[in-house]
C-alpha positions as CSV (number, residue, x, y, z in Angstrom):
1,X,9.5,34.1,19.6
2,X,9.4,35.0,23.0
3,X,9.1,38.4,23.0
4,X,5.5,37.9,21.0
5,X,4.1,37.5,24.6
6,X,5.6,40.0,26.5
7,X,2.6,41.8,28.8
8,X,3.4,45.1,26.3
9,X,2.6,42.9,23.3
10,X,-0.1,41.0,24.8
11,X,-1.8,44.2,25.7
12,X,-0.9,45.3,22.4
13,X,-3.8,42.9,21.4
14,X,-6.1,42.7,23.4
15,X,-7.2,46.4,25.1
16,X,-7.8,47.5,20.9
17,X,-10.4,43.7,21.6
18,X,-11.2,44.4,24.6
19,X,-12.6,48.1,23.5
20,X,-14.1,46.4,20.4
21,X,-15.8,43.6,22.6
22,X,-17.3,45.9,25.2
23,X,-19.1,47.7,22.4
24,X,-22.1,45.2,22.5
25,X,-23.2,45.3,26.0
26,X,-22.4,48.5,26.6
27,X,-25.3,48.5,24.0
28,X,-27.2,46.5,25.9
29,X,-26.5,48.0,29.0
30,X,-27.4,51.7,28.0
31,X,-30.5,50.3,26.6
32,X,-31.4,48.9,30.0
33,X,-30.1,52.1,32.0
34,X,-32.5,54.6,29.4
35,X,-35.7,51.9,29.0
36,X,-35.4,51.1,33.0
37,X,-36.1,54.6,34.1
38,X,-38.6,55.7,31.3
39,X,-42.2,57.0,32.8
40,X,-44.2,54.1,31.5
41,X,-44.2,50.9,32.5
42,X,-40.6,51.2,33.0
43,X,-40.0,47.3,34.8
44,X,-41.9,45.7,31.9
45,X,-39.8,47.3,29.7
46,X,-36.4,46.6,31.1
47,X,-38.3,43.2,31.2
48,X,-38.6,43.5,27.2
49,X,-35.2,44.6,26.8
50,X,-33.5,41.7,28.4
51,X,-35.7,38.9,26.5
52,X,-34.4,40.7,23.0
53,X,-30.7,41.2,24.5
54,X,-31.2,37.4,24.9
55,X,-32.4,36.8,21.8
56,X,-29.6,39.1,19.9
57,X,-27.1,37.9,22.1
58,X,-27.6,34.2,20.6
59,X,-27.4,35.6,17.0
60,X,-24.3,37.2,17.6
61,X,-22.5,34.5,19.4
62,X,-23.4,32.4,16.5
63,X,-22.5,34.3,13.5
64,X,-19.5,36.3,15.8
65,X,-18.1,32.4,16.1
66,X,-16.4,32.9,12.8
67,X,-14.2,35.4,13.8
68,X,-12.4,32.8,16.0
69,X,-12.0,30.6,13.4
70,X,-10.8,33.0,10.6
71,X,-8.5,34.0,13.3
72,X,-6.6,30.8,14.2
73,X,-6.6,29.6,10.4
74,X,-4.5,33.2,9.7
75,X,-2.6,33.2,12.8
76,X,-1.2,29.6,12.1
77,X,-0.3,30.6,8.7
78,X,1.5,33.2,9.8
79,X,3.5,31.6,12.3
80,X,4.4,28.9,9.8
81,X,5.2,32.3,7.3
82,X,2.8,31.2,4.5
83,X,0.0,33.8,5.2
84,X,0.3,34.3,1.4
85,X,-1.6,30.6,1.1
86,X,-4.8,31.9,3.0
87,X,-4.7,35.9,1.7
88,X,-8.7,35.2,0.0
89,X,-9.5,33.2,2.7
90,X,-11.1,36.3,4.4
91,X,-13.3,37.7,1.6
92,X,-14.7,34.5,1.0
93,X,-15.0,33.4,4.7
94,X,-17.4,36.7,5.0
95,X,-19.5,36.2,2.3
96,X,-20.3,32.8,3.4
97,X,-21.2,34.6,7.4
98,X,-23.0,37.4,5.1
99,X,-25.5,35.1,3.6
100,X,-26.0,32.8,6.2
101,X,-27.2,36.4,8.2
102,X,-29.4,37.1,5.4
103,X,-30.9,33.9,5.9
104,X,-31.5,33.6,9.4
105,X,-33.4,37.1,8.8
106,X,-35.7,35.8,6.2
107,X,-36.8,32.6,7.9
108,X,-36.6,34.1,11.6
109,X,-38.8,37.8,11.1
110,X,-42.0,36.1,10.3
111,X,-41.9,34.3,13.1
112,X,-41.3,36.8,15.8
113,X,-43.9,36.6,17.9
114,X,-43.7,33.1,18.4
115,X,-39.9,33.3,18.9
116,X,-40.2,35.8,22.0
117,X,-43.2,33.2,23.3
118,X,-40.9,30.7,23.7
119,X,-38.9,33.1,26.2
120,X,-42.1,33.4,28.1
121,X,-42.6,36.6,27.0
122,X,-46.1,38.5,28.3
123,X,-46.5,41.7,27.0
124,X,-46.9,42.5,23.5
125,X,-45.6,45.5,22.8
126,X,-43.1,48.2,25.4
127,X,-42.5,51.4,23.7
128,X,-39.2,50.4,22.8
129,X,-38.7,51.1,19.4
130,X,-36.4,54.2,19.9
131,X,-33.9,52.0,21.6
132,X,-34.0,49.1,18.9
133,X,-33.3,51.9,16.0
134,X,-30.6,53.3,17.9
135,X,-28.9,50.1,18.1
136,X,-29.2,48.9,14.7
137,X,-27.7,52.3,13.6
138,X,-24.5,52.0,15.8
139,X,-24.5,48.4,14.2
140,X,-24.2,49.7,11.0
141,X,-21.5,52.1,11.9
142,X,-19.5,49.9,13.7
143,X,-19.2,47.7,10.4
144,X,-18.7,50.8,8.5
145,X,-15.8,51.5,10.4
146,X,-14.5,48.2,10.7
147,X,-14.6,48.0,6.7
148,X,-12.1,50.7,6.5
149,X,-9.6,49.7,8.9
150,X,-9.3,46.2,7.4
151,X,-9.3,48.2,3.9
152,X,-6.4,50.7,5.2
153,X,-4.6,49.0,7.6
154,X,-4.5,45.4,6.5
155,X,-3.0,44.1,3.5
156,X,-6.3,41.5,3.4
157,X,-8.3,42.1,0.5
158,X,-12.6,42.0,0.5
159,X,-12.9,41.2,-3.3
160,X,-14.3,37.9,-3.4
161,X,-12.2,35.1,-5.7
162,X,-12.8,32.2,-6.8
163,X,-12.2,29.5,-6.2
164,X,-12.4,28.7,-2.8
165,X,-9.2,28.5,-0.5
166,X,-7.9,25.0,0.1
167,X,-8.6,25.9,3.9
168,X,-12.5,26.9,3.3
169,X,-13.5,23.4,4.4
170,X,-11.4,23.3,7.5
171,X,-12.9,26.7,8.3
172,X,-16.8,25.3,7.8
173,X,-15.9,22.5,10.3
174,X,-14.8,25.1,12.8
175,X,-17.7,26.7,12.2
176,X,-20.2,23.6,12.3
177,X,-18.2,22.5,15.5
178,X,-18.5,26.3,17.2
179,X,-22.1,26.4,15.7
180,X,-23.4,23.4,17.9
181,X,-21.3,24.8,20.9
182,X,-23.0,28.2,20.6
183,X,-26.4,26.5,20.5
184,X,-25.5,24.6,24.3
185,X,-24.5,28.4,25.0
186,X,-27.8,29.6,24.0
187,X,-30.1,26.9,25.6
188,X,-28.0,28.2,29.2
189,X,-29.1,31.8,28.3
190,X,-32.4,30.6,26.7
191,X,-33.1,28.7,30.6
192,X,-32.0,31.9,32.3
193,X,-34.0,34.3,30.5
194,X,-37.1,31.6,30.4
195,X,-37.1,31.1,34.2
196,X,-36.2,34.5,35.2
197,X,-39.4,35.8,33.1
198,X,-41.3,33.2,34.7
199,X,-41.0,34.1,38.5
200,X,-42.6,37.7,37.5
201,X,-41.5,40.8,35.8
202,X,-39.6,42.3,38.3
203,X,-37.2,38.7,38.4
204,X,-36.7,39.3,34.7
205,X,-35.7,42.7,34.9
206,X,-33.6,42.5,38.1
207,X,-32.0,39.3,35.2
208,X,-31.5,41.5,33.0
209,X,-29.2,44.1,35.0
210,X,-27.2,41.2,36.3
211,X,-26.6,39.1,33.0
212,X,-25.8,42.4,31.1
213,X,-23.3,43.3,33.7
214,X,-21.7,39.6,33.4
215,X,-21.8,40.0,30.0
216,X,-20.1,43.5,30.2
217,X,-17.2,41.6,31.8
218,X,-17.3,38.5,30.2
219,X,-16.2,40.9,26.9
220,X,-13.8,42.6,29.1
221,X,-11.9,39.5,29.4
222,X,-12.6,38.7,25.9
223,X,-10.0,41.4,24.7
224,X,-7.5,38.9,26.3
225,X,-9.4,35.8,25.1
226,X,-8.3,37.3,21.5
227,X,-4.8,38.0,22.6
228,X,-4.7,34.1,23.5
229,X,-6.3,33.3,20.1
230,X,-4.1,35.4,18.1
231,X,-0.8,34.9,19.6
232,X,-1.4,30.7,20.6
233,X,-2.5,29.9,16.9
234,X,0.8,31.9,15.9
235,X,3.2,29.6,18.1
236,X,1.3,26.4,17.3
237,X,2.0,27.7,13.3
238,X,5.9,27.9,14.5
239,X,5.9,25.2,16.4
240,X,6.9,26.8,19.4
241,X,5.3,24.8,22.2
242,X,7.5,26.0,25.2
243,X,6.4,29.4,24.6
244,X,2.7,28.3,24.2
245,X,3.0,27.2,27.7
246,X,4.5,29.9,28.6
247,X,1.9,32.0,27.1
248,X,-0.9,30.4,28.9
249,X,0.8,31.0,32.2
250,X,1.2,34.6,31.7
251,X,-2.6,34.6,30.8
252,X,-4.0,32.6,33.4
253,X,-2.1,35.4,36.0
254,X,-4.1,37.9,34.2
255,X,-7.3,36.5,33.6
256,X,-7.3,35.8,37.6
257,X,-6.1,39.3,38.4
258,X,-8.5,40.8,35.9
259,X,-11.7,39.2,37.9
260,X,-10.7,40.1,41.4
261,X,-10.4,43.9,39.7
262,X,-14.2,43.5,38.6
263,X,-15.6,42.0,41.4
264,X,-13.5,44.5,43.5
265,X,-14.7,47.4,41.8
266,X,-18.1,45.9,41.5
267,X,-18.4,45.3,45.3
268,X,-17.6,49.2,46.0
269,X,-20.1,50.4,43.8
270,X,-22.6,47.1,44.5
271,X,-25.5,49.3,46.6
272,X,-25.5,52.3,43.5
273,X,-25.1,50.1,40.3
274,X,-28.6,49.2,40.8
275,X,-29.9,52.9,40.7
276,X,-28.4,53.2,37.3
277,X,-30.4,51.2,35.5
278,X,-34.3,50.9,37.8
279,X,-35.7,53.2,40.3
280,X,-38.1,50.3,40.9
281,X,-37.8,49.2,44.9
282,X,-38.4,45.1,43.9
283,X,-35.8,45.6,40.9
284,X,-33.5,46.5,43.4
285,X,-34.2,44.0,45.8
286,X,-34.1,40.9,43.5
287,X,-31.0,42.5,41.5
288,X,-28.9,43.1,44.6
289,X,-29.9,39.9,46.3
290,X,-27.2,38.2,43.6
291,X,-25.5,40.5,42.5
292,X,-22.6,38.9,44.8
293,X,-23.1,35.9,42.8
294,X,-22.2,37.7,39.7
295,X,-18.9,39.3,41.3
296,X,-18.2,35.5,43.1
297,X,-17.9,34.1,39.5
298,X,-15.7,37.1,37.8
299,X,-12.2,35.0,38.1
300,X,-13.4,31.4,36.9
301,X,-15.2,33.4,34.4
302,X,-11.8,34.9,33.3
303,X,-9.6,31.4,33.2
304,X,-12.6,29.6,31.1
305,X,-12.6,32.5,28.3
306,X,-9.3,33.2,28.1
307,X,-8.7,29.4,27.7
308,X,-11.9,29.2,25.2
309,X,-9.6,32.0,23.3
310,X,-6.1,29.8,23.0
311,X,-8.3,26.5,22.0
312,X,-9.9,29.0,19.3
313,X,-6.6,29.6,18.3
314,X,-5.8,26.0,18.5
315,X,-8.1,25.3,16.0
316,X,-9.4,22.6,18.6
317,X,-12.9,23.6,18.1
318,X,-14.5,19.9,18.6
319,X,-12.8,19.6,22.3
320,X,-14.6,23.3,22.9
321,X,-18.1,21.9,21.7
322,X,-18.2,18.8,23.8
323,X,-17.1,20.9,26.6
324,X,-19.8,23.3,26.5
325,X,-22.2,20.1,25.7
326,X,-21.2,18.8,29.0
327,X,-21.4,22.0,30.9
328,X,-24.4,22.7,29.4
329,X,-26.7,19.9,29.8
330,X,-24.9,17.4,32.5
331,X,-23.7,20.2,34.7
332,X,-26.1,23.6,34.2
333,X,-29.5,21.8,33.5
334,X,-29.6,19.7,36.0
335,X,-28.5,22.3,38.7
336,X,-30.7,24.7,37.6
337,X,-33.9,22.5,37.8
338,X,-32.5,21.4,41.2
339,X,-32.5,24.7,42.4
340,X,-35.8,26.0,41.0
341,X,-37.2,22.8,42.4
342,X,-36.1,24.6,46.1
343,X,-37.9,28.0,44.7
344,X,-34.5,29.9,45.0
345,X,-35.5,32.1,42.1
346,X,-32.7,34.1,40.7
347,X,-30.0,32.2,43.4
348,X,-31.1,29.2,41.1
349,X,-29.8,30.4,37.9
350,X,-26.7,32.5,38.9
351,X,-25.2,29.8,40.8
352,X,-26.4,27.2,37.8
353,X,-24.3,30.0,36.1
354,X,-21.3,29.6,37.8
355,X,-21.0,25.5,38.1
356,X,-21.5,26.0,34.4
357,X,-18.6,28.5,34.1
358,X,-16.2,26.3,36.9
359,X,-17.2,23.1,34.2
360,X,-15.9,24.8,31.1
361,X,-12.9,26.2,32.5
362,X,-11.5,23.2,34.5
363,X,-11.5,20.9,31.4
364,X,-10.1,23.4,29.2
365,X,-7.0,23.5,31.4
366,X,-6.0,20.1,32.5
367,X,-6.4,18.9,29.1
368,X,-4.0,22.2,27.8
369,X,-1.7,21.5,30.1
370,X,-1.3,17.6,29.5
371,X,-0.8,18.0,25.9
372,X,1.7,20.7,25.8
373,X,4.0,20.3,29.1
374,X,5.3,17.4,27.2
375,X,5.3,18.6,23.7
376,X,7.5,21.9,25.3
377,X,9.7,20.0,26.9
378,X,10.9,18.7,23.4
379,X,11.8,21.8,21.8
């Protein structure tokens, strides 16, 4: 089984991830670079675009949740080589996603306007229609086209059959146990976004370079994130623990290598990144002022989603959620507060950001690494 985590195989996973991860804020990012140098009003509608990207990123992280655990269900089945077992599991697992979407849009549209309000949002309406429509069609063709590679290229089949897989209930409490970790995920992005808006419009927008960029490679290191999902559920299905280990070695050397490369290649480009997305002199300012802070973070960003990944594939979804409960509200809450108490501004809630980050990673590897440097030295 050792060959599975070779850097060639690893790779083999997670650069087709990484590409498919990148997809959504490179979204977000073009939106900001095209809206933030419009004619009109251009800060207060970068401003507009980063309370939505909020907004849409907290949908996405909720419903996107179920990938991981679809993931680790079929990678331990495979591993154990009964994938046969769980071969309607899929079908089923996205028709369940697919109505709860449908939901969320019928109760949530109506109440638009008083969902942006709570983000602090001020202006009612920034000429940014052309940019939403673009994005929903690229949404739609993405799923087009990710019908008909699971269609072609997959022997998984979309028919939905009844009944339900024997595994459909452990897969609803991965989902209720991610569901409640994504929420503490949001209320970090929902504080950013709120306080950002709050210090004035050229804090938000300066925000909203910054946090798209950290998102941008925060799904960079999601491609390998998946790799440790796919391949860790896989051993853990085989039993394999002294590769497991072995496996999150191998990762944590890349995750950490991966980081210093952004925040290298950030730091060349730091004083023109700016340009690319506001030609407003305060933007700037604001933006560049933590910028650093963004680049700082990149390698303990790296270690706590690639470990978020192998616990995904794990299937130990309740250690993630009290995690992220503790990060959340013990560590990031408090700090941020703190901070805006001493009017730092934007320094408040990137370095919030990153004792938040250091809190979920941290966890997530001592508590790896106790359970499985015994259980590998048995096999």
């Amino acid at each position: 089984m050792s060959s599975i985590i070779s850097l060639k195989n690893i790779n083999k996973l997670a650069v087709p991830a990484l590409i498919s991860g990148v997809s959504e804020p490179i979204l977000s990012l073009t939106d900001a670079a095209i809206v933030g140098n419009v004619s009109f009003n251009a800060t207060e509608s970068l401003a507009a675009v980063g309370i939505v990207t909020t907004f849409m990123s907290m949908l996405i992280w909720v419903l996107g949740q179920t990938r991981s655990a679809i993931s680790s269900i079929v990678s331990q089945y495979l591993g154990a080589n009964k994938l046969d077992q769980i071969k309607n599991l899929p079908a089923q697992a996205i028709f369940i996603i697919t109505s709860l979407s449908i939901l969320i849009i019928l109760t949530t549209y109506p109440f638009a306007s008083y969902i942006f309000k709570l983000y602090n949002a001020y202006i009612p309406g920034m000429h940014i229609k052309g940019a939403a429509y673009a994005s929903v069609f690229s949404q739609i063709l993405m799923a087009l086209f990710a019908v008909y590679y699971l269609l072609k290229k997959t022997p998984i089949p979309l028919k939905l059959r009844l009944p339900f897989n024997k595994e459909i209930k452990r897969f609803i409490l991965m989902i209720l146990n991610l569901f409640i970790r994504t929420i503490a995920l949001n209320v970090t992005l929902y504080y950013g976004s709120a306080f950002a808006t709050s210090y004035g419009k050229e804090y938000i927008a300066a925000y909203t370079i910054a946090i798209n960029l950290w998102f941008l490679g925060a799904f960079i290191v999601d491609g390998y994130a998946s790799a440790g999902n796919i391949l860790s559920g896989k051993l853990l299905g085989a039993k394999d623990f002294k590769t497991l280990l072995t496996l999150s070695n191998k990762l944590i050397k890349i995750g950490v290598i991966t980081g210093l490369v952004l925040a290298a290649v950030g730091a060349v480009f730091y004083n023109v990144i700016g340009d690319i997305f506001s030609n407003d002199s305060d933007v700037l300012k604001e933006f560049g002022g933590v910028f650093w802070i963004v680049l700082a973070m990149q390698p303990f960003c790296a270690l706590a989603f690639i470990f978020d990944g192998i616990y995904k594939g794990l299937g130990r979804m309740k250690y993630l959620r009290n995690v992220l409960l503790f990060s959340t509200f013990i560590v990031f809450i408090p700090i941020l507060f703190w901070l805006d108490y001493l009017d730092l501004k934007l320094y408040a809630i990137f370095i919030a950001i990153t004792c938040w980050i250091i809190a979920r990673g941290i966890p997530l590897i001592v508590k790896f690494r106790k359970i499985f440097i015994p259980l590998s030295q048995k096999t």
